[in-house]
VEXRO-417441 format. One record per residue (C-alpha): residue number from 1; residue in one letter; chain; x, y, z. Coordinates in nm, 4 decimals, padded with zeros to 6 digits. Last residue first. Layout:
! residues N
PT|NUM|A|A|X|Y|Z
...
! end
This chain:
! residues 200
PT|200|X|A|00.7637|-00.8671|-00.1276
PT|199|X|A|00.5883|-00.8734|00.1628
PT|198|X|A|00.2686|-00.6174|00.1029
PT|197|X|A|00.2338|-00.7626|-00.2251
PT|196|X|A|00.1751|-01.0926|-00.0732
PT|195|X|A|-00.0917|-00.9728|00.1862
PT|194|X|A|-00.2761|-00.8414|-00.1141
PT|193|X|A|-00.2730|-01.1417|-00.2975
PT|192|X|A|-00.3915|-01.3396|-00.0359
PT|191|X|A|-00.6924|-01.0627|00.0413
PT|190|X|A|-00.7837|-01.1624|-00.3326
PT|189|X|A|-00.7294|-01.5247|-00.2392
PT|188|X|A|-00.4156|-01.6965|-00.2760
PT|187|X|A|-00.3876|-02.0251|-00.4563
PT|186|X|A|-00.4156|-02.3552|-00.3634
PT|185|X|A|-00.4281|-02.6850|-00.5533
PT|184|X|A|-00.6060|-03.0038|-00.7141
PT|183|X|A|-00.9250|-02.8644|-00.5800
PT|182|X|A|-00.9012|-02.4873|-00.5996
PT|181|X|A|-00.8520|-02.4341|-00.2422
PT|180|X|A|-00.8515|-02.0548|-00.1469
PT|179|X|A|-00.5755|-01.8559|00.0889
PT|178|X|A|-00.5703|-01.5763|00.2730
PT|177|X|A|-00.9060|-01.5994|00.4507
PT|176|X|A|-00.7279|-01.5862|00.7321
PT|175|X|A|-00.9264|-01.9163|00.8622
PT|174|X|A|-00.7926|-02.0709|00.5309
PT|173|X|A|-00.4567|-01.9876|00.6346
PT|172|X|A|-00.4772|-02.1477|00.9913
PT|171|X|A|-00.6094|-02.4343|00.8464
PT|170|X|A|-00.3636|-02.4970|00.5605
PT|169|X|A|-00.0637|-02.4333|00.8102
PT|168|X|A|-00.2152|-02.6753|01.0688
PT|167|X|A|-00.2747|-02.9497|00.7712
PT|166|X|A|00.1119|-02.9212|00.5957
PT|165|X|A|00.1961|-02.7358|00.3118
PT|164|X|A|00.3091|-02.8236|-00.0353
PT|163|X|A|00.3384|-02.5978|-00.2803
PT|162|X|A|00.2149|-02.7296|-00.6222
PT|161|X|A|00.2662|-02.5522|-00.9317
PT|160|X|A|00.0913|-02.5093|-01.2348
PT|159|X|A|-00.0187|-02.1833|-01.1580
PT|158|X|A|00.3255|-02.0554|-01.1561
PT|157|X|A|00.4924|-01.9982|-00.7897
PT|156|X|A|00.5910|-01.6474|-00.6352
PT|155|X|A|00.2804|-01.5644|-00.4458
PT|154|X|A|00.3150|-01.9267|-00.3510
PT|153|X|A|00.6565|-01.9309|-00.1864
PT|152|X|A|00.5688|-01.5671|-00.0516
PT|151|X|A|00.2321|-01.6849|00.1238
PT|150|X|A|00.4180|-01.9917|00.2487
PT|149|X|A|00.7030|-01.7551|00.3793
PT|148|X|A|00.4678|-01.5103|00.5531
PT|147|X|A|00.2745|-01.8162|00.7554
PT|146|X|A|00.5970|-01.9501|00.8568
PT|145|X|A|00.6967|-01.6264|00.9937
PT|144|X|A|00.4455|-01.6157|01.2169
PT|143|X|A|00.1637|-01.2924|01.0836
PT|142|X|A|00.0732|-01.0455|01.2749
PT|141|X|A|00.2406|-00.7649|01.1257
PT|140|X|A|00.1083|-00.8617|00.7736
PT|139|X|A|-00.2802|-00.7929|00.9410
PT|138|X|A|-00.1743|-00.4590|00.9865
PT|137|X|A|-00.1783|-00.3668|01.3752
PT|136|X|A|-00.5263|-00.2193|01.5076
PT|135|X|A|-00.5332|00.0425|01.7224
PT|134|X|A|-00.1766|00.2050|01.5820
PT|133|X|A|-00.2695|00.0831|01.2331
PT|132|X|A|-00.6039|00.3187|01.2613
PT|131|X|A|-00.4178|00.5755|01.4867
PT|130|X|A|-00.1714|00.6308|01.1533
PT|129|X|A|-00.4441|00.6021|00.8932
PT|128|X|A|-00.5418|00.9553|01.0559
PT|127|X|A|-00.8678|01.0262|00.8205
PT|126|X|A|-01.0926|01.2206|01.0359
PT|125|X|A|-01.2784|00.9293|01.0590
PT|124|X|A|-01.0967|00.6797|00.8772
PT|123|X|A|-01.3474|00.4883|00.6177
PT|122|X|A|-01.3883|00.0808|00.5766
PT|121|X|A|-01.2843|-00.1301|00.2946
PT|120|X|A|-01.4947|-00.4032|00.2761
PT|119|X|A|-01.6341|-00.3242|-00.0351
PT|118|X|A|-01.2934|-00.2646|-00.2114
PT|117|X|A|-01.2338|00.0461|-00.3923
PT|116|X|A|-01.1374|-00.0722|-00.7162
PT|115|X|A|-01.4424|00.2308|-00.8922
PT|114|X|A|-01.2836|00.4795|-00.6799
PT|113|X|A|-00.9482|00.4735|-00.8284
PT|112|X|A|-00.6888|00.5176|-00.5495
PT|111|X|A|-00.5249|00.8061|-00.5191
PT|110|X|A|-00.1596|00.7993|-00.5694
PT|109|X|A|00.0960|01.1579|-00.4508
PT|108|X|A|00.2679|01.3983|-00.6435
PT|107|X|A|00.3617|01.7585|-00.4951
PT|106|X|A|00.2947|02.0926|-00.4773
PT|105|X|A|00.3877|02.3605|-00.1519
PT|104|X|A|00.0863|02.5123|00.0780
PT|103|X|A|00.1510|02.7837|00.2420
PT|102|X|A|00.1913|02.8424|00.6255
PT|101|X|A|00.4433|02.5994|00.7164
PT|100|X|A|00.5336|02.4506|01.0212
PT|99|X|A|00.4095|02.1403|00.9228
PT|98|X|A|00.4070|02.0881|00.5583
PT|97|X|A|00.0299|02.1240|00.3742
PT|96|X|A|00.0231|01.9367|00.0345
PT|95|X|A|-00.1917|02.0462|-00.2373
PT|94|X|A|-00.1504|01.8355|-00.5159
PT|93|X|A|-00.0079|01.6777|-00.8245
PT|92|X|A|-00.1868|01.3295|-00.9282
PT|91|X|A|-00.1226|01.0066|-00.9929
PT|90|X|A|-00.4045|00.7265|-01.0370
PT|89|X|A|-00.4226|00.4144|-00.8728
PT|88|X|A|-00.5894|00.0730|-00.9727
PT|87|X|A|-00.5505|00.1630|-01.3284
PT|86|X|A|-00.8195|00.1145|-01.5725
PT|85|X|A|-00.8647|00.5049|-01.6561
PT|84|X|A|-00.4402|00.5945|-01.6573
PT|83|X|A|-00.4168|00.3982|-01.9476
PT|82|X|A|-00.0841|00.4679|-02.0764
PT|81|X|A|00.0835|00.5450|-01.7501
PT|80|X|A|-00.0227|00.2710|-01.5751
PT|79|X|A|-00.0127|00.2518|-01.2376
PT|78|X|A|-00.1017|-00.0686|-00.9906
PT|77|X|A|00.0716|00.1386|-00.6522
PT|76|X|A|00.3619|-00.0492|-00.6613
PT|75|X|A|00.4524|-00.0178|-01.0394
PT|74|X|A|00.3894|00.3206|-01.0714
PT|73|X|A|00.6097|00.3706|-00.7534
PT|72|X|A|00.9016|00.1457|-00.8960
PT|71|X|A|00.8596|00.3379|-01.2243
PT|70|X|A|00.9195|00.6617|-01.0973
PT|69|X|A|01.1871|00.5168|-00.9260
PT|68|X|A|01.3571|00.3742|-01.1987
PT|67|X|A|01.3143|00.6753|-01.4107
PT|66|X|A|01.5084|00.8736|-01.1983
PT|65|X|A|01.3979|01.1585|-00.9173
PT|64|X|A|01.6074|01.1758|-00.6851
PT|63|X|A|01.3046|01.1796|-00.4131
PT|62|X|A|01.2285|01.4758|-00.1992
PT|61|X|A|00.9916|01.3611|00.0132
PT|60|X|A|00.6612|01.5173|00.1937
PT|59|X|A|00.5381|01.2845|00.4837
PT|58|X|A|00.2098|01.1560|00.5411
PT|57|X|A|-00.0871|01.2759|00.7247
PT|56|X|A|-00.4798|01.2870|00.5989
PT|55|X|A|-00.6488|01.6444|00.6718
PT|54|X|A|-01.0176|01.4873|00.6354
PT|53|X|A|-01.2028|01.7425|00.3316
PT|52|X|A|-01.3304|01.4941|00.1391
PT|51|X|A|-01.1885|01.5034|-00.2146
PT|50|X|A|-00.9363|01.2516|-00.3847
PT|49|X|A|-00.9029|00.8670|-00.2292
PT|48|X|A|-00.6764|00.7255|-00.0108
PT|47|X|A|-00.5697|00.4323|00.0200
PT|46|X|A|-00.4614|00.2899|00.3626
PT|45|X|A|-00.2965|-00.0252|00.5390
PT|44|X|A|-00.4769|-00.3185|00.7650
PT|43|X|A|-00.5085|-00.6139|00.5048
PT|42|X|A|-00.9011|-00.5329|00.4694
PT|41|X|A|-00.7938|-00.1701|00.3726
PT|40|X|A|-00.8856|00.1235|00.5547
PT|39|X|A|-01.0100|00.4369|00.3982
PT|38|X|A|-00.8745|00.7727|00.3740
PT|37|X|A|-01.0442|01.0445|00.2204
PT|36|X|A|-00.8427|01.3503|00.1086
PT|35|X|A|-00.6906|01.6840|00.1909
PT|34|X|A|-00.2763|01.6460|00.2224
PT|33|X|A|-00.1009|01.6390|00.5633
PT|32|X|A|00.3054|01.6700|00.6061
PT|31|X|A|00.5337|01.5319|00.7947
PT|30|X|A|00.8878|01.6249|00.6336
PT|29|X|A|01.0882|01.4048|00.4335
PT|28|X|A|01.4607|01.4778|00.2486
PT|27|X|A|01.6789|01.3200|-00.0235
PT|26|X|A|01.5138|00.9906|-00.0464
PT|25|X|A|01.6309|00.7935|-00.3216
PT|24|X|A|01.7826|00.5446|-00.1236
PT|23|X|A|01.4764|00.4848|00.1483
PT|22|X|A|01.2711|00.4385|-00.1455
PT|21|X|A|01.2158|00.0044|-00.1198
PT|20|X|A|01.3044|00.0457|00.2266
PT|19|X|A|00.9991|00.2276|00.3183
PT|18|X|A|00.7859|-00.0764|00.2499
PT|17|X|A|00.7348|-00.2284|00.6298
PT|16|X|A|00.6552|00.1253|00.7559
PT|15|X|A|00.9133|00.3523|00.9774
PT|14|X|A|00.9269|00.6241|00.6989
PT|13|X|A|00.6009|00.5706|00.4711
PT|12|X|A|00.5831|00.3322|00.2187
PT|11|X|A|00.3391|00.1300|00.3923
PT|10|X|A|00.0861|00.3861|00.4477
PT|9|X|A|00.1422|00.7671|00.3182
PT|8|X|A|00.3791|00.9545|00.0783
PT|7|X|A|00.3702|01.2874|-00.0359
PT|6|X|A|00.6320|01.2527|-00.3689
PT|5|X|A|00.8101|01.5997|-00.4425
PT|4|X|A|01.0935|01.5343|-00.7083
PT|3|X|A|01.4475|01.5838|-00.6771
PT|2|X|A|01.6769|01.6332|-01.0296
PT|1|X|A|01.9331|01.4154|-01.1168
! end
């Protein structure tokens, strides 16, 4: 198995709530900036996007590279190989500046496609995603527990089903904005969605 360089940023990063979904295949990490534009999602982690000239940090990992990670990342960051155009991410090799180090060494990272940036995503001056989440905790983190397994329970449920839920939980849900009532039964809203894929 050969390593491959992956800079990584947001909730994948070392100390995030998705690093253990890589931790295995990492082989080595080292902070590291890349240039880009970072902007702030409504559920409280990053995408960035290619250009700008913001120094955005991450860390630089050597991954075993396998085919099940490389498909594990495609997969989490919306992908697709074959039609790279309609994907919500695309992959690219770039430019990534390790600290301590003078030149610049290649790697992969995700950008996200600029026509799915959200409109209420807002820009990081200067880019550091870090201070954003630091001032303002993820909207996951601050979450009860009963509030993340609901939003698991029906992130995981067919259309079809019902998942029942009690009148504070429904309010305090609906407040969040993380959920939408379709009549005969709830579903998660966009930001819902988001939340979920954060969790699972």
């Amino acid at each position: 198995m050969t390593a491959k360089r992956f800079f990584i940023y947001g909730s994948l990063s070392e100390g995030m709530i998705h690093f253990s979904k890589i931790q295995n295949f990492v082989e080595s990490l080292a902070f590291a900036r890349i240039k880009a534009t970072a902007y702030r999602l409504k559920v409280g982690f990053p995408a960035l996007t290619k250009g700008g000239s913001d120094l955005v940090p991450g860390q630089l990992m050597e991954l075993k590279g396998s085919e099940l990670l490389k498909t594990l990342l495609d997969e989490f960051y919306g992908f697709n190989p074959l039609d790279p155009e309609q994907s919500l991410y695309s992959k690219e090799e770039v430019d990534v500046y390790v600290e301590g180090s003078s030149e610049p060494v290649k790697a992969y990272t995700y950008f996200l496609n600029p026509l799915k940036l959200p409109v209420n995503a807002a820009l990081i001056p200067g880019g550091d995603w870090k201070k954003s989440i630091e001032d303002q905790p993820a909207l996951t983190s601050k979450l009860t527990e009963k509030q993340m397994t609901y939003i698991q329970r029906l992130g995981r449920s067919t259309g079809r089903e019902i998942v029942p839920i009690d009148l504070a939980l429904y309010r305090e849900l609906m407040n969040l904005e993380l959920i939408v009532d379709k009549g005969r039964r709830l579903a998660l809203s966009k930001l819902g969605q988001e939340v979920f894929r954060h969790l699972a």
